[in-house]
C-alpha positions as CSV (number, residue, x, y, z in Angstrom):
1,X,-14.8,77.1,-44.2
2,X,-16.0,78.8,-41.1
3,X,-17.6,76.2,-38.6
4,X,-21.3,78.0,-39.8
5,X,-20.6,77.5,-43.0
6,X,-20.0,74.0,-42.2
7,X,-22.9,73.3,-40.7
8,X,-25.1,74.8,-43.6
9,X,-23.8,72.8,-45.8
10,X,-24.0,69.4,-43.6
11,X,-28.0,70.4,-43.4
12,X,-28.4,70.8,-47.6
13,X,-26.2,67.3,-48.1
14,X,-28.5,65.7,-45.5
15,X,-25.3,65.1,-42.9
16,X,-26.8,66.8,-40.4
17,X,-30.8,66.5,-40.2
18,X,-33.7,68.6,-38.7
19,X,-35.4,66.9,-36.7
20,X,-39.0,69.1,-35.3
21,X,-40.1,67.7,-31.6
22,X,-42.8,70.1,-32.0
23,X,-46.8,68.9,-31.9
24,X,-48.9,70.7,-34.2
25,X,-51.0,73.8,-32.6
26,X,-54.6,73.8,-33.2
27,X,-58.2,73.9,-31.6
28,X,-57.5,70.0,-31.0
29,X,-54.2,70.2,-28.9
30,X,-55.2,68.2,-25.8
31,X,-54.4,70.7,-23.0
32,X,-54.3,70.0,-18.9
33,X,-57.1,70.0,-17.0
34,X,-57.2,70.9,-13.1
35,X,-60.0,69.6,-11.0
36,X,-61.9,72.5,-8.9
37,X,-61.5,75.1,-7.1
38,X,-58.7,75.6,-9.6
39,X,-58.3,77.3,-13.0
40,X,-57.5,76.2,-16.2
41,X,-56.1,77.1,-19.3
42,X,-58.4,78.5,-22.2
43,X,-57.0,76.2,-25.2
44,X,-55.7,77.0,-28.7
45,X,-58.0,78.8,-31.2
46,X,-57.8,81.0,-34.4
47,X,-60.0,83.9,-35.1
48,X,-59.8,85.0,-38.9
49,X,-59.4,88.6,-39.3
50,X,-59.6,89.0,-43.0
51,X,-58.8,86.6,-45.9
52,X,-58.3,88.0,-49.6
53,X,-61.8,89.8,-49.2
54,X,-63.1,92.9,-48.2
55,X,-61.6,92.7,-45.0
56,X,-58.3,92.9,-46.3
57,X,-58.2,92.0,-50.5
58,X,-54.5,90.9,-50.5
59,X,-53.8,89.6,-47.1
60,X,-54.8,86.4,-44.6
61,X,-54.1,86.7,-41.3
62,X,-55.9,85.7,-37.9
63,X,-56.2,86.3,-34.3
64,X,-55.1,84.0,-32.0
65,X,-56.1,82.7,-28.0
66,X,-53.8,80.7,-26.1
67,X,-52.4,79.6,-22.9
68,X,-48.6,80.2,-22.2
69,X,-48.9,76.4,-21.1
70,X,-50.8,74.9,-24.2
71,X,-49.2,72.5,-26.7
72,X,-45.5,71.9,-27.0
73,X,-44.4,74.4,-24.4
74,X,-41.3,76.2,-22.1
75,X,-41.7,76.3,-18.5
76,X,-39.4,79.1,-17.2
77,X,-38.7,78.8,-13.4
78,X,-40.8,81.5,-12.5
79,X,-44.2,79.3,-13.8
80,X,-43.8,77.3,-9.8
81,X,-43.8,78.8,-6.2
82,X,-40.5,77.7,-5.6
83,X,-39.0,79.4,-8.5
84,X,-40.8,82.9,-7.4
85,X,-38.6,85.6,-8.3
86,X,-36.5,83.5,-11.0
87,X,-36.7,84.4,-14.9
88,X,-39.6,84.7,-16.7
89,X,-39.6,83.5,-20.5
90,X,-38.7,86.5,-21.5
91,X,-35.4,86.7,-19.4
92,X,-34.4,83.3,-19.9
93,X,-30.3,84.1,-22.0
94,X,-30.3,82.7,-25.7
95,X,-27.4,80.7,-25.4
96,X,-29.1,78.9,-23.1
97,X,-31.8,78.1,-25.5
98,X,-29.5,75.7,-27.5
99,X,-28.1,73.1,-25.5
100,X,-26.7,69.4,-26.2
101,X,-29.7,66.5,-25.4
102,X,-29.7,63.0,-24.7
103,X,-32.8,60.8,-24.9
104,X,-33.5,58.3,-22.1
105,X,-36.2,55.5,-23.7
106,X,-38.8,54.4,-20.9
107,X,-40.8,53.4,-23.5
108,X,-41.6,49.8,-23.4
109,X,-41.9,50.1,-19.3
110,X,-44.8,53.2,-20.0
111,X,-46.5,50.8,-22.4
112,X,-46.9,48.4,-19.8
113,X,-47.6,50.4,-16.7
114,X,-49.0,54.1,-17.9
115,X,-48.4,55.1,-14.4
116,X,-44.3,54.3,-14.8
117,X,-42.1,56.3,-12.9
118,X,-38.7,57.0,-13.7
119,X,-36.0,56.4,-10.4
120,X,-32.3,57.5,-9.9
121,X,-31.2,53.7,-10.9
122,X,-32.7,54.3,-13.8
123,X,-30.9,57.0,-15.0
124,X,-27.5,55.5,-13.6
125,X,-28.2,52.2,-15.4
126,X,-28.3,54.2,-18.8
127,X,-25.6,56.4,-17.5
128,X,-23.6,53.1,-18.1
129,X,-24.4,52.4,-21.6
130,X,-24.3,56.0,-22.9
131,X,-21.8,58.3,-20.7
132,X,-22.7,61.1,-18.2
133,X,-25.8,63.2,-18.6
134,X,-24.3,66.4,-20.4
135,X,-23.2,69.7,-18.8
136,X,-25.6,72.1,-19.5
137,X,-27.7,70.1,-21.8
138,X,-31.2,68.3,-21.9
139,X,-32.6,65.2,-20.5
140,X,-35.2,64.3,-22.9
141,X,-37.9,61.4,-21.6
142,X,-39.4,59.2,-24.0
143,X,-42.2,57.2,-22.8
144,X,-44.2,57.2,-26.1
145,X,-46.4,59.2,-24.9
146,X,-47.0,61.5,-28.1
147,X,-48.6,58.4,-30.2
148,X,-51.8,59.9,-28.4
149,X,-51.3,63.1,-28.4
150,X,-54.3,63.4,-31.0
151,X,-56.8,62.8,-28.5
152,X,-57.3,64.5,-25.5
153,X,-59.1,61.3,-23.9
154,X,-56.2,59.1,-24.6
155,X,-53.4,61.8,-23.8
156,X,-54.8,62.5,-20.7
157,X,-55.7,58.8,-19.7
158,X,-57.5,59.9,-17.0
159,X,-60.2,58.0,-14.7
160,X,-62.4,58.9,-11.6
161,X,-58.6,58.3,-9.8
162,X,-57.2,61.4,-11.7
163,X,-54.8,61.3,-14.6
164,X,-52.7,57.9,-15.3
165,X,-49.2,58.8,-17.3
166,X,-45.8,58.3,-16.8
167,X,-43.2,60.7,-15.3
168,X,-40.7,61.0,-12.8
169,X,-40.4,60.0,-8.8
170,X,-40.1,62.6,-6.9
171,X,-36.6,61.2,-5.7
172,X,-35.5,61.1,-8.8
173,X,-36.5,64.8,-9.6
174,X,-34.7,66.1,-6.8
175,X,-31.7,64.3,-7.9
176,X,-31.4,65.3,-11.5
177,X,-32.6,68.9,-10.9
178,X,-30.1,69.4,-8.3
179,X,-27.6,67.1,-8.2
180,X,-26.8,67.0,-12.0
181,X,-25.2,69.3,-14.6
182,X,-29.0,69.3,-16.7
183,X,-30.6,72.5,-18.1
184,X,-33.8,71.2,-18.4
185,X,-36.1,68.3,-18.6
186,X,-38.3,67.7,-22.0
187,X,-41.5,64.7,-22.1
188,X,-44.0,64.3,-24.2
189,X,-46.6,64.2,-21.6
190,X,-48.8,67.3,-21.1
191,X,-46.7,67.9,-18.6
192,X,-42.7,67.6,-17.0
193,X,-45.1,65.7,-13.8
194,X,-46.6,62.3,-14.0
195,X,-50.5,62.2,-14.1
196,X,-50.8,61.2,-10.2
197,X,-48.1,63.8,-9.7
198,X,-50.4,65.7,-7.2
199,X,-50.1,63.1,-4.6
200,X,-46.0,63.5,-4.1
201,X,-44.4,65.0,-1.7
202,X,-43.3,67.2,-2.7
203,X,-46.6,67.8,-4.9
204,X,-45.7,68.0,-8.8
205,X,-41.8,67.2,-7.8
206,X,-40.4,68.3,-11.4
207,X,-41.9,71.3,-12.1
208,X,-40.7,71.9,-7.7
209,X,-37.1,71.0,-8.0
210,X,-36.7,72.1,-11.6
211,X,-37.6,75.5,-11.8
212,X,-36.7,75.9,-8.3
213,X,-33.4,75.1,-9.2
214,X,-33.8,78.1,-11.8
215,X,-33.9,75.0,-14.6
216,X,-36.4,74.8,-17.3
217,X,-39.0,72.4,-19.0
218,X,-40.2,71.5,-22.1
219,X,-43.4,69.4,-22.7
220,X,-45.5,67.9,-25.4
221,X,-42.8,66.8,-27.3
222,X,-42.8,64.1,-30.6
223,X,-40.5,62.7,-32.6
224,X,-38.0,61.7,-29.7
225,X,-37.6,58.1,-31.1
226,X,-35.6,59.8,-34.2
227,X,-33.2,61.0,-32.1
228,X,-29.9,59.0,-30.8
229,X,-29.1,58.3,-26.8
230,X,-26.7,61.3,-27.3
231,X,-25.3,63.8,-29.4
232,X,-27.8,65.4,-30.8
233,X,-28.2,69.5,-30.5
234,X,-31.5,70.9,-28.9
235,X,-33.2,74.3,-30.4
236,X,-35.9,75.5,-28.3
237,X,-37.7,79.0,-29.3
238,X,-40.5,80.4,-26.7
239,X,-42.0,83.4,-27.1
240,X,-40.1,86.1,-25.1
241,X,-43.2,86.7,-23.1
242,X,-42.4,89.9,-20.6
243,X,-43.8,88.5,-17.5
244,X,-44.5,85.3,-19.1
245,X,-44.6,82.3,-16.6
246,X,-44.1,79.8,-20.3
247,X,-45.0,79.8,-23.9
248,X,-46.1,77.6,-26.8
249,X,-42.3,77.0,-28.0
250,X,-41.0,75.5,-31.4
251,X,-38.6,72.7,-30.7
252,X,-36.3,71.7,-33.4
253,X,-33.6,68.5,-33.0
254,X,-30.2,68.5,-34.6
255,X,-29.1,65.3,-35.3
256,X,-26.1,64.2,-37.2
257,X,-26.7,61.7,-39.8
């Protein structure tokens, strides 16, 4: 049996499960807000073009508005200054579009202190339990963030301070973007950044060092605590967007069972 055959027949007996890390896309997907003089993302919406009727008697379809950074999303590197002249969505090679992942759980810590930051003794302390990060793969952060990812209010936790989730020092970003074998970084924040991200130096160090270091991101993610620590296969499926600086991505988990 060839190795795809295999695996087709591990997902039917349930050996091998689908897991989707993708949030639902709708009018009610919380979406970042910048405070002025910047702008900001228009957010998801449908517009019906014709449904069974006169418009069009045997067909339903609609129009759609969205941001490339709305919902669960792909940052390519050319989304940041200092990944200027990297890919765009569109460029970014298929094979690198499915990728091992493991799944570092910060989640009791973010419960306690929304403002939690992840730091290199961190990641070395899991290292120890779980093995290296993987070449070429997926560091996926679970904070538990996407529990509120219903509400924008409680998603963006944000007071007259700015924005309070959890993320990643800027030490630490540095460090895994460049001094690690990782692809990527996934959260399930609204984005890769923690909310007081602006104040680092360097500001917003992930989405810096990341896609700077021609890496990528994924954000908005759910479902993370059904994954193991390791060994599970990512799937990630922008929009090949020419020019695109990101798009609204589906995000599927392979996990073996």
């Amino acid at each position: 049996m060839s190795v795809l055959s295999q695996l087709l027949t591990a997902v039917a007996d349930g050996s091998v499960e689908i897991v989707d890390l993708t949030a639902p896309l709708s009018e009610r997907t919380p979406i970042l807000q910048l405070p002025e003089p910047f702008a900001n993302t228009v957010p998801f919406s449908l517009r019906e073009i014709s449904r069974y009727d006169d418009r069009g008697p045997a067909w339903y379809w609609n129009d759609i508005t969205t941001g490339e950074h709305v919902g669960t999303h792909f940052d390519a590197p050319v989304h940041w200054a200092t990944g200027r002249g990297g890919e765009d969505v569109s460029q970014v090679a298929p094979a690198r579009l499915v990728a091992p992942a493991v799944v570092l759980d910060a989640s009791g810590s973010a419960a306690a202190d929304p403002d939690f930051l992840l730091e290199i003794d961190h990641v070395r302390e899991w290292e120890k339990g779980h093995g290296p990060l993987p070449e070429g793969g997926w560091l996926l952060y679970r904070t538990g963030w996407d529990a509120r990812s219903g509400d924008q209010e409680t998603f963006l936790n944000a007071d007259a301070t700015g924005s309070h989730t959890p993320g990643i020092s800027a030490e630490c970003a540095r460090w895994l973007a460049e001094e690690t074998p990782l692809i990527g970084l996934g959260v399930e924040t609204v984005g890769t950044d923690a909310g007081a991200a602006h104040g680092f130096d360097p500001p917003f160090p992930c989405h810096s060092y990341f896609l700077g270091a021609g890496k990528y991101g994924l954000t908005q993610l759910r479902n993370l605590a059904r994954l193991p620590a390791r060994g599970a296969v990512l799937l990630a499926s922008p929009l090949p967007i020419v020019g695109g600086s990101g798009s609204p991505a589906r995000v599927l988990a392979l996990v073996e069972r």
